[in-house]
C-alpha positions, 0 to 999 in steps of 0.5 A: 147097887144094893148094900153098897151105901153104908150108914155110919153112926158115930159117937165121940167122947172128950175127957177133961183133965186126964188123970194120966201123968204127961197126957193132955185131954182124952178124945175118943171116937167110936162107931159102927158101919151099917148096910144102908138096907139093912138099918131097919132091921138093926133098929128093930133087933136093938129095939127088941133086945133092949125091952125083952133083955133090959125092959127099956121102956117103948119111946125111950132113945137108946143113948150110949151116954144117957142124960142124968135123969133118963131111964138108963142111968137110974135102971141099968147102974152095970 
């Protein structure tokens, strides 16, 4: 049956140190649940919002935690 099968893409995060009295490391995950049939057209929205809105440049990865020297760290600091 179409648009049963789900993607799930997910991220996780780990905190060292934590500054909060009385917490250990911070672990975090997130994430979205996409229609299977529908990912495409996820990806080209993305795709089309991110260089109309933000001008990120064709080829570059969408990373929600960019590497230091990628585009998104020098061009979008907000």
């Amino acid at each position: 049956m179409p648009g049963h099968t789900r993607l799930l893409f997910l991220d996780d995060s780990k905190q060292k140190n934590n500054a909060r009295d009385g917490m250990d490391d911070l672990v975090a995950i997130g994430g979205i649940s996409v229609a299977a049939d529908r990912a495409s057209e996820l990806n080209n929205r993305l795709n089309q919002e991110c260089s109309s809105e933000f001008g990120l440049p064709e080829g570059e990865a969408f990373k929600w935690s960019p590497p230091k020297k990628s585009w998104f760290k020098t061009n979008l600091k907000d």
